[in-house]
N, C-alpha and C positions, 0 to 999 in steps of 0.2 A: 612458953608454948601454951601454957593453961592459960595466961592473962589475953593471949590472941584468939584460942578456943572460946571463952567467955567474950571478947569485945565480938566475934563474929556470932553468936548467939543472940547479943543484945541486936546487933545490926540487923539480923535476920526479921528477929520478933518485931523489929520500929518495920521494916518495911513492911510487914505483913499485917501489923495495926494501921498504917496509912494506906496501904492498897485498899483495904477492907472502907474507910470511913471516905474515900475517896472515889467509892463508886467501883473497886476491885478489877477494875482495867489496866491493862499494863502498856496500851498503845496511843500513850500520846493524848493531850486533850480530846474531851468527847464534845460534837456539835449537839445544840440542844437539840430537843426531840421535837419534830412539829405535828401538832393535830390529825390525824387522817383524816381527808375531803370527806364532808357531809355528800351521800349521793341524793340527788336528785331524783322526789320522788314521779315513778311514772304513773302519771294522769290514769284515772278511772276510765272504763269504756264509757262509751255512753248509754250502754246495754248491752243488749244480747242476741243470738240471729240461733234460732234453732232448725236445725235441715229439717223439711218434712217431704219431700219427695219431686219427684221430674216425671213429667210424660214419656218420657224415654228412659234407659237405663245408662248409667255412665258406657262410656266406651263403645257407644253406638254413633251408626253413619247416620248424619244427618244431611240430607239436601234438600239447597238451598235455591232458589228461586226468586226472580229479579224484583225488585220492589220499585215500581213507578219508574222516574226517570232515569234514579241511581238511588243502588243500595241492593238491598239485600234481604231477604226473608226466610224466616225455619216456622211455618204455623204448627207444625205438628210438636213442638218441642218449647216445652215452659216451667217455671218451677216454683215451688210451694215451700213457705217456712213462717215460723213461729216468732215472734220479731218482741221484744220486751224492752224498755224504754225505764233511765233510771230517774227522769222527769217526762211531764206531761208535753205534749206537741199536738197542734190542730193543724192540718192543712198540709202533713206532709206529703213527698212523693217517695215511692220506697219502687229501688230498679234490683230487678235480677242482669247482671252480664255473663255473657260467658268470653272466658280471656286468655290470652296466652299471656305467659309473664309479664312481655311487655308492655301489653295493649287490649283495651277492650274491644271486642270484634261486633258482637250483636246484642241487643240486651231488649227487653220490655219494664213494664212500669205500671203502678197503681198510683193514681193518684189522690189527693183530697183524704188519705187517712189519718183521721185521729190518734193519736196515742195517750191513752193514762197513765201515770208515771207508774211503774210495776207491775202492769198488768201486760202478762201475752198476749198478743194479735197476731191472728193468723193471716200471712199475707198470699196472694197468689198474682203474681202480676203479668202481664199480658207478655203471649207468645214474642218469641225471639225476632228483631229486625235491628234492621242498618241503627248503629249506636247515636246516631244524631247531629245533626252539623255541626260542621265545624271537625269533624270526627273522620279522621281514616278509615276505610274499610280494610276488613284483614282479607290478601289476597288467596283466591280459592284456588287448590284447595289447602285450607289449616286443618290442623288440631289445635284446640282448647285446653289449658291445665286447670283452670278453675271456674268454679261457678262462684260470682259475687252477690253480696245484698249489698245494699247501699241506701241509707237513710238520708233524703235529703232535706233539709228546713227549706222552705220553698221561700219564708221570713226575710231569711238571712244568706239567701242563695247559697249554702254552706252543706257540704256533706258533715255529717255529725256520726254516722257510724257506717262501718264500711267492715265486711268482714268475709274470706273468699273459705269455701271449700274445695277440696280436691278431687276435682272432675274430667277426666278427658273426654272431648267429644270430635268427632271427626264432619269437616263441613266438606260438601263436596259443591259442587252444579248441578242443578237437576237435569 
């Protein structure tokens, strides 16, 4: 019995010096380990869109009034922001919309602004109308959930910054 107590000691101690040097797992070969996926980083803005204010206040009725032959207009309702660029741009056009999730409904526009790479510009771009051909009108009446800026390279026909706040606004018919 002693010489079996002693062979099962020895047998114990081997397996537990090869579990140890073997990586201490007791289930069977292990698959190597593989890398975790580098993520992919997300792209800089291309600036910045600071709120500075609306002719109206969120959550107000607005009506609207037929624009020419078709379309749509709110002149009493437009909006103002702080627009910062992380390179320089000459000849942009920078639009305010107002939108419901799906869809841009009405918007206006500055055109021909320069931007200096860093520096704020204060944008204010023309009262709200029919969003432009080619363009759905949103049917009346809606509500709005966001007001958008939108920086466009006039260059490169390319929106380059685009950035919405949370606005509702109610359109009706005049």
């Amino acid at each position: 019995m002693a010489h079996s107590a002693t062979c099962r000691t020895a047998l114990v101690a081997f397996i537990a010096v090869t579990v140890a040097r073997c990586g201490g797992s007791s289930g069977g070969p292990q698959a190597p380990s593989t890398p975790a996926p580098t993520p992919t980083p997300t792209p800089e803005p291309a600036g910045t869109v600071r709120w500075v204010g609306a002719t109206l206040p969120a959550g107000s009725t607005v009506e609207v009034a037929p624009m020419l032959v078709i379309g749509q207009q709110a002149p009493q309702l437009s909006f103002t922001a702080a627009v910062a660029l992380r390179s320089s741009l000459d000849g942009a056009l920078v639009r305010a919309w107002v939108r419901t999730d799906a869809q841009r409904c009405m918007g206006g526009g500055q055109a021909r602004v320069d931007f200096q790479a860093g520096v704020e510009r204060g944008i204010a771009p023309a009262s709200m109308s029919h969003p432009g051909s080619g363009m759905s009108l949103c049917a009346l009446p809606y509500t709005t959930t966001h007001v958008e800026f939108e920086v466009f390279d006039v260059s490169t026909q390319r929106a380059i910054l685009e950035v919405r706040f949370p606005a509702a606004y109610h359109f009706v018919a005049e």
